[in-house]
N, C-alpha and C positions, 0 to 999 in steps of 0.2 A: 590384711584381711583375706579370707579366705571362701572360697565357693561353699565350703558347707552349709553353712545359715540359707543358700538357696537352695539345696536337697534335702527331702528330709527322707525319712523314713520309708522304703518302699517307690519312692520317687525317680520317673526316669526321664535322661535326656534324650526327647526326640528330634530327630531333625525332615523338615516337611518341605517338598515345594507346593504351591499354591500358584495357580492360574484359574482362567472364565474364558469361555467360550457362548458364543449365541447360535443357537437352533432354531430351525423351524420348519417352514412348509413358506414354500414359492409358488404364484399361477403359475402354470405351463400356459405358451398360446398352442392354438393350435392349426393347422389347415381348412382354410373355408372354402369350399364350390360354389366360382362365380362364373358370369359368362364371360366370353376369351375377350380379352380387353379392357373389364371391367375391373380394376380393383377396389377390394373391401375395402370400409372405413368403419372404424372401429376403435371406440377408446381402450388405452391397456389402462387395466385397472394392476396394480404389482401387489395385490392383497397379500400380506406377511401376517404370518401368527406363530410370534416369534417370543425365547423366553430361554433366559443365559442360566446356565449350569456355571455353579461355582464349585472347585474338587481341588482338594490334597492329595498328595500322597507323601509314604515314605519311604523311600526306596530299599533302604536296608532291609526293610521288611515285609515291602508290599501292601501295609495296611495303606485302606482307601478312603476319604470319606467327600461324599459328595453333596452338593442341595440346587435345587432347583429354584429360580428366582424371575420375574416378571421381568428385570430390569437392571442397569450395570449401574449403583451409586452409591456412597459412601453409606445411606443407613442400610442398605441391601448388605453389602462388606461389611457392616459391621455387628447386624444379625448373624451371618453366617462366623465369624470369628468370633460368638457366643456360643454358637451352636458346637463347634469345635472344640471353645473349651470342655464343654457340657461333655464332650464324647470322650478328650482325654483322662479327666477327672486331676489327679492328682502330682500327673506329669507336666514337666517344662517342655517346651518346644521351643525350636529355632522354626521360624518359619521365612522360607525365600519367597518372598514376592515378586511379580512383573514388576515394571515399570505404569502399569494403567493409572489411571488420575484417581480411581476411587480406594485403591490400596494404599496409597501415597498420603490422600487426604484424612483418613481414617486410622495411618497409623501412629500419629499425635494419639488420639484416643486411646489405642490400644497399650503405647508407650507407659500413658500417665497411670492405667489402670493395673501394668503391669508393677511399676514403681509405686505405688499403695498398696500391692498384695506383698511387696519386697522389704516397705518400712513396717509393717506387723507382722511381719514374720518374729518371731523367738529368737 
């Protein structure tokens, strides 16, 4: 058997790494004026508003593609590896993963969906 049946026409093989990273914004505290002796009491409040970037790239070529996401879990993962397909259209990818729990989780799904596009193929 041979790799053709998965290339076809126009078809190309890319090869991507894939990582997620979480942003956001941290309190700062800051200095309070009390009298000499006194120290403040004060609750720290650590308010985060925070919201994880998931991105590819592919080095060969420098194309990038990235999305912004509320949260790190496998339906998040596996919207964004829709979204990707949607971007390459017609091309194969390798795509290298971390090792995080919701790429891992998610890539059963991805495996089975890729293995249904491989048995209707011509």
């Amino acid at each position: 058997m041979t790799d053709q049946r998965l290339f076809g026409k126009g078809q190309r093989l890319r090869y991507l790494c894939q990582d997620e990273t979480p942003l956001g914004l941290k309190t700062e505290t800051g200095k309070v004026m009390m009298a000499f002796g006194v120290k403040p009491i004060a609750p720290v409040l650590w308010k985060r508003d925070n919201f994880w970037l998931y991105g590819v790239v592919e080095p060969w070529s420098g194309w990038h593609f990235c999305q912004e996401y509320v949260s790190l879990n496998t339906p998040r993962f596996q919207q964004f590896m829709e979204a990707i397909s949607n971007q390459l259209g017609d091309d194969i990818a390798i795509i290298q993963l971390d090792q995080a729990g919701s790429p891992v989780t998610s890539a059963g799904s991805v495996a089975r969906q890729l293995d249904s596009r491989l048995s209707t193929s011509p």
